[in-house]
N, C-alpha and C positions, 0 to 999 in steps of 0.2 A: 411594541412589535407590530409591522403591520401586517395586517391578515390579505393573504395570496386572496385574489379572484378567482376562480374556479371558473367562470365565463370566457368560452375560448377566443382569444382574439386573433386579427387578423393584420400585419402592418409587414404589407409586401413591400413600400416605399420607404421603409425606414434606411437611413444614411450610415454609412461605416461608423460615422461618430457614434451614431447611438447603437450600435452594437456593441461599438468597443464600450462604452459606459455602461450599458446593460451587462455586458460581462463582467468588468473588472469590480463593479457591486455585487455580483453573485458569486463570482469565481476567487475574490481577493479573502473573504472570510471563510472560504473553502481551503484555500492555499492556506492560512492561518491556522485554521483547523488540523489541518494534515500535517502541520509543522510542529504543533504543540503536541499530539499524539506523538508524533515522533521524536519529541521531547523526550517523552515520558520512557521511550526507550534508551535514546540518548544516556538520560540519567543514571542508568543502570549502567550503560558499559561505559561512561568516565568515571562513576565512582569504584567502577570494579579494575579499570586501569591505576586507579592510586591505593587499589588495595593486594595487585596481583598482578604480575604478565602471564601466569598458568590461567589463573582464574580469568582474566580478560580474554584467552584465546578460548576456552572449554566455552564462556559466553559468547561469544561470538558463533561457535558449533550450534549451541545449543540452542540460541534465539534465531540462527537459521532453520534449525531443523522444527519449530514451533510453527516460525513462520509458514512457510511451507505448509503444515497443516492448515495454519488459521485461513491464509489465502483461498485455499483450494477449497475448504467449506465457504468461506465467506462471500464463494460468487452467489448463493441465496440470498444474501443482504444486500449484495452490488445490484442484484436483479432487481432489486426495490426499488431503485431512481430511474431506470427506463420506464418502467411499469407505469408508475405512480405518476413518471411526468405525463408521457402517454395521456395517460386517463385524465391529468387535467387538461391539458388539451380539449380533451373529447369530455369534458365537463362529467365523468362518470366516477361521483364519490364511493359509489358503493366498492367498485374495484380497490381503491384505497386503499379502505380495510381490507378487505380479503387479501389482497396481495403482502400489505404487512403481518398479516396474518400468522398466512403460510409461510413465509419466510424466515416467521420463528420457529413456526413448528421444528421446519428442516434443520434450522440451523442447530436445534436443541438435542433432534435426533441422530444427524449425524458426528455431533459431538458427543456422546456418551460413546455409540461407537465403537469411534477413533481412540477412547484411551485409551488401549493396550497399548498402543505405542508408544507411548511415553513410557510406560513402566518399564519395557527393554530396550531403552534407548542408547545405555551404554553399551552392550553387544552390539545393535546397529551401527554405531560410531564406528566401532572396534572394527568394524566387516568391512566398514567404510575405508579403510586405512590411516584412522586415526591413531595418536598414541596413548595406548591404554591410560597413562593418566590422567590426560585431558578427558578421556573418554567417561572416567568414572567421576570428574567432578563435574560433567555437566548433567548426569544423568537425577541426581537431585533436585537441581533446579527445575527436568525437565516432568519429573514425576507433580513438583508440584501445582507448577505452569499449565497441566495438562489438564489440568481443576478447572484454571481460566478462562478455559475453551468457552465454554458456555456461557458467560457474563459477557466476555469481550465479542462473541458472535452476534448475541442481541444488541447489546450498543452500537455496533457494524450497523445492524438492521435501522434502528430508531436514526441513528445518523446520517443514512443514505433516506429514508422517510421525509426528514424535517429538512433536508437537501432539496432533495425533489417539490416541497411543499416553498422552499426557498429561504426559509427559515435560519436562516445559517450562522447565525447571531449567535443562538442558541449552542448551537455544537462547537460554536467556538468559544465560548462561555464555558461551556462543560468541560472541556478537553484544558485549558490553562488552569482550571483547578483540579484537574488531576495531575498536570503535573506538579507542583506544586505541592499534590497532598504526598505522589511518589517520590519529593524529594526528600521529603522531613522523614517518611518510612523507610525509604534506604537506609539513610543517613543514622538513623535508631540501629535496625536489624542489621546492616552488611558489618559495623564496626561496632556493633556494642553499646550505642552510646545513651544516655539518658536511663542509666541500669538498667539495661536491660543486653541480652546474652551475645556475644560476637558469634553469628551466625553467617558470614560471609556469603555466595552463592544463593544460599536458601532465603538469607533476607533478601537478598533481591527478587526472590520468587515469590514472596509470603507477600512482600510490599507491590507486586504486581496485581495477584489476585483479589486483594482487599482494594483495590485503585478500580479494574473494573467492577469490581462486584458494586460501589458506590456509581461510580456511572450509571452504570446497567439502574438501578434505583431512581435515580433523579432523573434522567431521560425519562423511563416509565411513567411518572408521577408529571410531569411537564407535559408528553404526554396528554396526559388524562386532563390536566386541568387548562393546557394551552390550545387543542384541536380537539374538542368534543365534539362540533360535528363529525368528525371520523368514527369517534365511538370506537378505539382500536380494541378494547376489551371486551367488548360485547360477545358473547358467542364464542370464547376465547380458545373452548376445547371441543368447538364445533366445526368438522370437518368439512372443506370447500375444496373433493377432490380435483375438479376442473380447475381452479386456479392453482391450487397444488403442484398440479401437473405442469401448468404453464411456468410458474417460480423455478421448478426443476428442469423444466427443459431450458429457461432460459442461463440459469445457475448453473447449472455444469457449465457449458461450454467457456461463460465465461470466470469461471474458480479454474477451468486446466489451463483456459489463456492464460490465467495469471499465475498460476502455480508453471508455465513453462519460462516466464521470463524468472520468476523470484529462484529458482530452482539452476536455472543454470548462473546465480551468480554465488548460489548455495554450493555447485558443481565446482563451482571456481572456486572456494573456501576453501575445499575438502582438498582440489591440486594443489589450494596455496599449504596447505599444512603435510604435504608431502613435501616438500621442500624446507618447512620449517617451523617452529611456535614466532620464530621474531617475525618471518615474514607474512605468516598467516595474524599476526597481529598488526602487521603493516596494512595490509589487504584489508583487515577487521574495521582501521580506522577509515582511510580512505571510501570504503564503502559507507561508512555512516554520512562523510560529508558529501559524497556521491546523491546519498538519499535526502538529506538536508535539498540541494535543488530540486529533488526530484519534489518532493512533496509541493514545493510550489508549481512544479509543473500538473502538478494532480491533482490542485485546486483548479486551475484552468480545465483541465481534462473532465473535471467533475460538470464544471458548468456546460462543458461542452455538450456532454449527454443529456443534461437537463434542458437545455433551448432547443437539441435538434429533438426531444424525446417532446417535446410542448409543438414543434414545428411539424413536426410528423402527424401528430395527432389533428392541428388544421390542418393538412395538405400543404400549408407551405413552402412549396419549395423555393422562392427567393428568397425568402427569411431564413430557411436552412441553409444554402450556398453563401449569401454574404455574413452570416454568423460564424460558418465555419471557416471562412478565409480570415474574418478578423481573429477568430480564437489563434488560429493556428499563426498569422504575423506577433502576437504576443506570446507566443511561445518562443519563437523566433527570439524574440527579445530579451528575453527571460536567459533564454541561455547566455547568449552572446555575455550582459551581463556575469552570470556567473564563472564562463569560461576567465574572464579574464581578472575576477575574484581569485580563481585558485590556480593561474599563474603567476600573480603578482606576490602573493601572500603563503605557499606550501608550505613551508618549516612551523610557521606562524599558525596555521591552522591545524597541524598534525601536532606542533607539542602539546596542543588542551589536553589532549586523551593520554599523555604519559607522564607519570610523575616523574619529577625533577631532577628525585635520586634512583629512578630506575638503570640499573645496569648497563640495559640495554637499548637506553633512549635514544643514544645519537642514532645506534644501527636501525633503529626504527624509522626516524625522522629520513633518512639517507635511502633508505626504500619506499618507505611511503611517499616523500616528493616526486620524483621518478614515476611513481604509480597512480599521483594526482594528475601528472599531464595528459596522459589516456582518460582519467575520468573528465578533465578539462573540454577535452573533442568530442566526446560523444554525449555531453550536454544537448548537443541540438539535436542529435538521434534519438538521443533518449524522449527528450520532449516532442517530437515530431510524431514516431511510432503511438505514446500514447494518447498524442491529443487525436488520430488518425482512428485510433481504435477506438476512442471512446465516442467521436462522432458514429463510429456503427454503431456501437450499444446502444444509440439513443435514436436508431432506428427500428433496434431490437433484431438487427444480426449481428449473430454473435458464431454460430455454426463456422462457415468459412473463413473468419479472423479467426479462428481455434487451432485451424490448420495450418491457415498463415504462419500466426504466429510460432506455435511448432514447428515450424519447417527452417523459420530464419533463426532461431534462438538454438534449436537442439541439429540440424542438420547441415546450419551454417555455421555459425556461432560456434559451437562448443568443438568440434571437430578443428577447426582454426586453431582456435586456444590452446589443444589437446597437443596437436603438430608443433608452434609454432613454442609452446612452452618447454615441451620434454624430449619432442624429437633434434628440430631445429637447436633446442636448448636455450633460448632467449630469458626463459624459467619466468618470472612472476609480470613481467613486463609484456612476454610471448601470449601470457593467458588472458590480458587487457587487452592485446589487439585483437585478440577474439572475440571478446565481448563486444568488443566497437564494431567489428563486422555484423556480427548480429543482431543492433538494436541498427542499425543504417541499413538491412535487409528487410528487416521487421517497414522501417519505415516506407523504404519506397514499395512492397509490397501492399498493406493495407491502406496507406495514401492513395494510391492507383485503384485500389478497389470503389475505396470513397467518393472520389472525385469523378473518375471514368464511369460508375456502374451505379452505386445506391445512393447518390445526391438528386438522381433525378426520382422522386416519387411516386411518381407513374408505375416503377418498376419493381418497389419494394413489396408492394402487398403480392 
């Protein structure tokens, strides 16, 4: 592994090539990372599609409504790779720590919390206008997912740490043996097998929390034995209200960013299962192969904040400006590719997730296709908005893209969706081109910010 310099350097004349190289070694095991994590959830809703269409759509509820949570806590952890890069930048270890710190603190605190809400998560569904049976098989899985909070929040932390630190090897190491261990534990608890009890729902819950609770461990322990100049344990229950403060102001703003995009495609769930279990399970897959690109776009996004959060901290602003036009032409690319993945291949790609003798499989495939071609075009919205936003973060604004992006996701976006689905009556198709309008609002919004106002450095501090 080689150990990050901590000495801030300075390479205003470096060439597009070696940006682009510089990223794609930092951003391509991030993108890896981000894929295998999402693996790990993956697992859970195609094993719970060959054991269920009720139980595949209550999942689908239910690991929205988690999410949701984990997001909107998790901007304390997110806040840890501006921070962290920052400070190496400006060669300041001691920030390090402290910043990893607190961001456990927070993250541990505001996870105990939050659990009540899971414990009445079925009523909430229910308010939600879900259908009460859906409602009450997710509320299981959510009672016991809600344990996870805590494990999965500090792996967030330690992962955006050893991100920032560039480490990335590591989290991506970590992250393909979890899935891997989540596969074998499904595979036990959801069907019974290896004697032990068919527990459907709840083994995919049980084998969730035992999956982080094991991260959260070997992160820690790597950790301690792979950056001990950091010393992250030292002091561990010793209060650094000033950084504190800082983790949390920088942590909200960006947990409601991201809690307004994950939320309103949460929103859109909740329309699609007014309309129906087949179709809200159409909508359930598509979105997972939706977030399949995305995660690679969020390996790029990640490195994004990590080079403008190291560039910020010299004053660079050239090395800022031509890093973030190369990130953002690979984003570019990244979709392009994808889009025309999942219009050549739809049927092909939506049958993984439905068993063979499901009932209702054709009617799935025949909605989902249809609903793959809106996720097709807004590939490059999607990937634009966040590579845009994430070069703020890693100038450590994060305030005004909070607003941004609330305004294009819940004030553009969902209101489109809302008309174009129920009123217009376009129904599950009408609610994707809403979505599309607001991640292509979202983008040319906080692009304009970037580009036009805080690339130039002069103006940030």
């Amino acid at each position: 592994m080689t150990q990050i310099d901590m000495t801030p350097d300075s390479h205003p004349e470096r060439s597009y090539a070696t940006h682009a190289r510089s990223i794609l070694i930092l951003g391509l095991p991030l993108a890896g990372s981000q894929l295998a994590q999402f693996a790990v959830h993956m697992t859970d809703v195609i094993m719970m599609g060959w054991y269920g269409l009720d139980e595949l759509a209550a999942l689908v509820l239910a690991a929205g409504y988690w999410f949701i949570t984990f997001i909107l806590l998790g901007g304390f952890a997110f806040a840890v790779m501006p921070l962290v890069a920052k400070a190496i930048g400006e060669n300041d270890t001691t920030l390090v720590r402290r910043a990893t710190r607190m961001a456990m603190w927070l993250s541990v605190i505001f996870a105990v919390l939050v659990y009540p809400i899971f414990l009445f998560s079925e009523s909430a569904l229910i308010a939600l206008g879900q259908q009460p049976h859906i409602a009450a098989l997710a509320q299981p899985y959510l009672i016991i997912t809600g344990i996870e909070m805590i494990p999965a929040l500090i792996v967030a932390v330690f992962r955006s740490y050893f991100s920032a630190l560039e480490r990335t090897r590591v989290v991506l190491m970590a992250v393909i043996a979890a899935v891997a261990v989540n596969f074998v534990l499904n595979y036990a608890f959801i069907f019974g097998n290896f004697g032990l009890p068919e527990m459907g729902m709840a083994g995919a819950a049980l084998a969730s929390v035992m999956v982080s609770t094991l991260m959260m461990i070997g992160l820690m322990v790597y950790a301690q034995i792979a950056t001990p100049e950091n010393d992250l344990f030292r002091n561990l229950f010793k209060p650094d209200w000033d950084v504190f403060a800082a983790v949390f102001k920088m942590g909200v703003p960006i947990g409601l960013t991201s809690l307004a995009e994950v939320s309103l495609f949460n929103v859109a769930a909740i329309m699609m299962g007014w309309i129906g279990t087949t179709t809200l399970a159409a909508h359930g897959v598509v979105l997972q192969l939706s977030a399949i690109a995305f995660m690679m776009q969020l390996g790029f996004a990640q490195a994004a904040t990590i080079r403008a959060g190291n560039a910020f901290g010299r004053k660079d602003e050239a090395d800022l400006r031509r890093g973030a036009l190369v990130v953002t032409l690979l984003s570019l690319g990244m979709a392009a590719i994808t889009c025309l993945v999942y219009l050549a291949f739809p049927e092909q790609l939506i049958g993984v997730f439905i068993a063979p003798d499901e009932p209702a499989r054709l009617e799935v495939l025949q909605i989902g296709a249809t609903l793959l071609i809106f996720s097709a075009l807004f590939q490059f919205s999607d990937g634009g908005q966040v590579i845009a936003l994430s070069l703020l973060r890693g100038l450590q604004d994060t305030a005004i893209p909070m607003w941004l992006a609330s305004l294009s996701y819940w004030g553009i976006g969902l209101p489109i969706a809302y008309v174009l689905g129920f009123v217009v009556d376009w129904g599950a198709s009408g609610v994707w081109i809403g979505l599309l309008v607001g991640l292509s609002a979202a983008w040319v919004l906080m692009g304009w910010r970037f580009w036009l106002i805080k690339s130039r450095l002069t103006t940030v501090d």
